[in-house]
C-alpha positions as CSV (number, residue, x, y, z in Angstrom):
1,X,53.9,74.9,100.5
2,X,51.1,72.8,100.2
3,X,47.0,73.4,101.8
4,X,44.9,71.2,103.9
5,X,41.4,71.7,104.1
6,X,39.9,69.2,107.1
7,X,36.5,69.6,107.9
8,X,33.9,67.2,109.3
9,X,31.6,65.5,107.7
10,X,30.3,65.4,103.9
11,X,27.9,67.8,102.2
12,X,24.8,66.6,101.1
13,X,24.1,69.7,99.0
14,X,24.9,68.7,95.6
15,X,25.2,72.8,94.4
16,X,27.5,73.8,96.9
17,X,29.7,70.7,96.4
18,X,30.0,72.1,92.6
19,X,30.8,75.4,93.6
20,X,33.5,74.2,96.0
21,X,35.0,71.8,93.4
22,X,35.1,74.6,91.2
23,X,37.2,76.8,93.1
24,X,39.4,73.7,94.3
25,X,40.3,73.6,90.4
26,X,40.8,77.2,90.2
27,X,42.9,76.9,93.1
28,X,45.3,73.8,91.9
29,X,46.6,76.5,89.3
30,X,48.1,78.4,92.5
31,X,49.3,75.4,95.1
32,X,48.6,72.3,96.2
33,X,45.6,71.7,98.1
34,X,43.6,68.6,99.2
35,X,40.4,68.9,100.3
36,X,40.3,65.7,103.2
37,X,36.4,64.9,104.8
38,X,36.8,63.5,108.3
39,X,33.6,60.8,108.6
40,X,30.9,62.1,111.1
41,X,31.5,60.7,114.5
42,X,28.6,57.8,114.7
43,X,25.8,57.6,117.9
44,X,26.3,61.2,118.8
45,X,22.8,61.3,120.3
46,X,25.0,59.1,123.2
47,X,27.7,61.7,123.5
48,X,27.8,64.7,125.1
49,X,28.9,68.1,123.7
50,X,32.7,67.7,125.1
51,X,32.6,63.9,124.5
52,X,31.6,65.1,120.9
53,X,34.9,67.3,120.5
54,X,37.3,65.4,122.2
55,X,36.4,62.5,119.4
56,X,36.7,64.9,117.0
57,X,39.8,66.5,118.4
58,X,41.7,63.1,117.9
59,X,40.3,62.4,114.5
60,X,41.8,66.1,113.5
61,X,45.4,65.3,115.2
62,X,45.5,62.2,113.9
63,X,45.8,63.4,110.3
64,X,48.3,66.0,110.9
65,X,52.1,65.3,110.0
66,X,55.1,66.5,112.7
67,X,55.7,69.6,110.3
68,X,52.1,70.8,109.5
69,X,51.3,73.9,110.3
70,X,47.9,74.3,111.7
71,X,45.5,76.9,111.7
72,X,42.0,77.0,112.8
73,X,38.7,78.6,111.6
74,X,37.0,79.9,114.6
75,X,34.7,82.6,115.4
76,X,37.1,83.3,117.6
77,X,39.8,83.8,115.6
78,X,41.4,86.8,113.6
79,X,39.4,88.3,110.7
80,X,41.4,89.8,107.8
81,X,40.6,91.6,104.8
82,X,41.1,89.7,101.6
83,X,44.5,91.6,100.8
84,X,45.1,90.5,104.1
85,X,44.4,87.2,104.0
86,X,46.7,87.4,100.8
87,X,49.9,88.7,102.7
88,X,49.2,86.2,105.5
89,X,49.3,83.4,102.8
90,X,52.5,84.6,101.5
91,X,54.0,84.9,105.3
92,X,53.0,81.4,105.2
93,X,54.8,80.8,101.7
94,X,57.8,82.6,103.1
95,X,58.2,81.0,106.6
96,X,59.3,77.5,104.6
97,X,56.1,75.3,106.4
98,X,56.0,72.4,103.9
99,X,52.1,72.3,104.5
100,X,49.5,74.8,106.4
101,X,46.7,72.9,107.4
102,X,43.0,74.3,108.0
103,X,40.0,73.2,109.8
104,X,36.5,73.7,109.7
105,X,35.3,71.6,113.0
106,X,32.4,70.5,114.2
107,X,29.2,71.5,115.0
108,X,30.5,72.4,119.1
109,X,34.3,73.7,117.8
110,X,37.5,72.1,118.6
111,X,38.9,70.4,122.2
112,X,41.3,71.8,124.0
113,X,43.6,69.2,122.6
114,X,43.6,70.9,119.3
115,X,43.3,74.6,120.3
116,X,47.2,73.6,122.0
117,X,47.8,72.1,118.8
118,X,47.2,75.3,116.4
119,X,49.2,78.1,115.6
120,X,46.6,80.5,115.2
121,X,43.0,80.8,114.5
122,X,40.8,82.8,111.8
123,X,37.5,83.8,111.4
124,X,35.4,84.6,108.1
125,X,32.8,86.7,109.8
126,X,31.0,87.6,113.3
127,X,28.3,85.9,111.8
128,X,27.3,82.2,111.8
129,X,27.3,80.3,108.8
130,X,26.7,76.2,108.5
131,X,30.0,74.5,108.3
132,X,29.0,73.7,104.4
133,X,28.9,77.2,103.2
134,X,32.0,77.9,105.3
135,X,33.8,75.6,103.4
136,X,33.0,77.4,100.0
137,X,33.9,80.4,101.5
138,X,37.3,79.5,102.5
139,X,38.5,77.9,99.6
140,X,37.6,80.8,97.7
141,X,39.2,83.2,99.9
142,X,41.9,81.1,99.3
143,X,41.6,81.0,95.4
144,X,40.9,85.0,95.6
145,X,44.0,85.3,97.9
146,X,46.5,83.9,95.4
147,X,44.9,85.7,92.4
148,X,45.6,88.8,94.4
149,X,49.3,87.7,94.9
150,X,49.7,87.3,91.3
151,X,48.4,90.5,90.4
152,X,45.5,88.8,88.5
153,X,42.2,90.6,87.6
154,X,39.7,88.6,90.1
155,X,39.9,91.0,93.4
156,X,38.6,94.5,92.7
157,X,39.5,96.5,95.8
């Protein structure tokens, strides 16, 4: 199995981009995984909220394959424990899915389009973060999820 991060847009913050690229190394010991930036969506002062997802939504579909598997971060979604996270990764690993795909959306959320699209959706917290610190925070969930299927001395429960 391979990992697809999508999110929206780039980050500007030149620490947090460090810290992210430093657990995507970490990470590549474990599994694939691509990190893929979908360009901002230009003149959104002229689009509305919905107008705003739906544009979105199709950028998202658009770079997902027949046999991805995708899953959504939403503050909607489940939230897991980190040993949870870890089994739900293996599930993942086990099920045979040649890629599980995740996306952070914009600043609105997904359209309906891609809500029917996803196979489930998770959560990181009740609270709000920006969609750049979410990004560092899934990746290393990810990074700690694998250390913790391996047995490896990173996740202290």
């Amino acid at each position: 199995m391979k990992i697809k991060l999508l999110v929206i847009g780039k980050t500007d913050d030149k620490n947090l981009n460090q810290l992210i690229e430093n657990y995507q190394k970490r990470l590549q010991h474990y599994i694939g995984f691509q990190l893929e930036v979908i360009p901002d969506i230009k003149n959104v002062k002229n689009l509305s909220e919905i107008q705003q997802k739906e544009k979105e939504g199709e950028l998202i579909l658009s770079k997902l394959q027949n046999t991805d598997q995708l899953v959504l971060l939403d503050e909607k979604g489940k939230e897991f424990r980190s040993l949870d996270f870890a089994d739900f990764l293996q599930k993942k690993m086990n099920s045979g899915i040649k890629q599980l795909v995740l996306v952070i959306g914009g600043p609105y959320g997904f359209s309906e389009s891609v809500y029917k699209k996803a196979m489930g959706k998770i959560s990181l917290s009740k609270m709000t973060f920006s969609h750049q610190m979410i990004r560092l925070f899934i990746v290393e969930q990810l990074y700690r999820g694998f250390t913790i299927l391996k047995n490896e001395p990173y996740h202290h429960e």
